[in-house]
N, C-alpha and C positions, 0 to 999 in steps of 0.2 A: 227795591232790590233787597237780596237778604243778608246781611254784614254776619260773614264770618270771623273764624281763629286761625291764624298760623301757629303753632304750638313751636317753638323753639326748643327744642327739648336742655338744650346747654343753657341757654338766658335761665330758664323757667327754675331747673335744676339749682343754678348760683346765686337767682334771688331766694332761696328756700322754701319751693313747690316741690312737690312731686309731679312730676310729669304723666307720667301714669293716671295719679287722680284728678291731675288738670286735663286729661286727655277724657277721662271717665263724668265728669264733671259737666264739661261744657257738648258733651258728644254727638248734639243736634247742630251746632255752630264750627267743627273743625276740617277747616276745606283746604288745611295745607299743613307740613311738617317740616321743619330743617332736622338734619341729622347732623350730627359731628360731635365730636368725644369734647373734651375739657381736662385738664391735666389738673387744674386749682377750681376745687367746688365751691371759692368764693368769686372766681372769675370766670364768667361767662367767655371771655374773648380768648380764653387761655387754650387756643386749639391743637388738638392732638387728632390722630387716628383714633377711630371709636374701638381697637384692638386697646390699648394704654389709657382709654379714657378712666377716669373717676366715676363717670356715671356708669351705672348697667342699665343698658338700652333694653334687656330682653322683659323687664316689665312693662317698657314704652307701648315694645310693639305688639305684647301680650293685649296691653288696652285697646290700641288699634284693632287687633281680632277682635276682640270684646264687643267694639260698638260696632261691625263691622263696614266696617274703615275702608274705602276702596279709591282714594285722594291720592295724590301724592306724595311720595316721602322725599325729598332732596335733599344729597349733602351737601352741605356748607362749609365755605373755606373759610377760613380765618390770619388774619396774619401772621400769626404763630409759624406756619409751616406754608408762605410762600411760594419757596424754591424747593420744596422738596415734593415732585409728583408723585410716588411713592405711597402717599395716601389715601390717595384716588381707588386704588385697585387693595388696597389692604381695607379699608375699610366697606364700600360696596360687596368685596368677598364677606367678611364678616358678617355684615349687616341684611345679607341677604341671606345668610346661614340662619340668624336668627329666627328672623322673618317665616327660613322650612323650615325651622325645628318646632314652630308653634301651631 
């Protein structure tokens, strides 16, 4: 079997990677993505809507065009914002803006 990457875009971002060139990097091995913002760029678990996030996601998914990337991107909850559904449709909007604008 062939062992892939899940590319975390928040973890990768808050241990000090670039997401982007860990996406560009490893681009034979990346068979999955979590999407979801980060409020504090030393904490991965620090989840926000990726509208408020610290990270800019539009280099992310620029890499993804790049290698062309046709895998899944899903967003990821984190405990930060639980109870707040709110995020679900603010950030797939967003993130799907991205995604046409590339």
């Amino acid at each position: 079997p062939k062992m892939g990457l899940c590319v975390d875009m928040a973890y990768t971002y808050a241990d000090g990677f670039d997401p982007a060139e860990t996406v560009r990097a490893y681009r034979d091995r990346v068979f999955d993505c979590h999407v979801r913002g980060i409020s504090d760029p030393k904490n991965g678990s620090s989840g926000c809507n990726a509208l408020e996030s610290v990270l800019d996601l539009r280099p992310v998914f620029r890499a993804l065009a790049e290698i062309g990337y046709t895998g899944c991107c899903g967003l990821e909850n984190a405990a930060a914002f639980p109870h707040n559904p709110a995020w679900i449709p603010q950030s797939l909007g967003y993130s799907q803006g991205l995604i046409d604008s590339i």
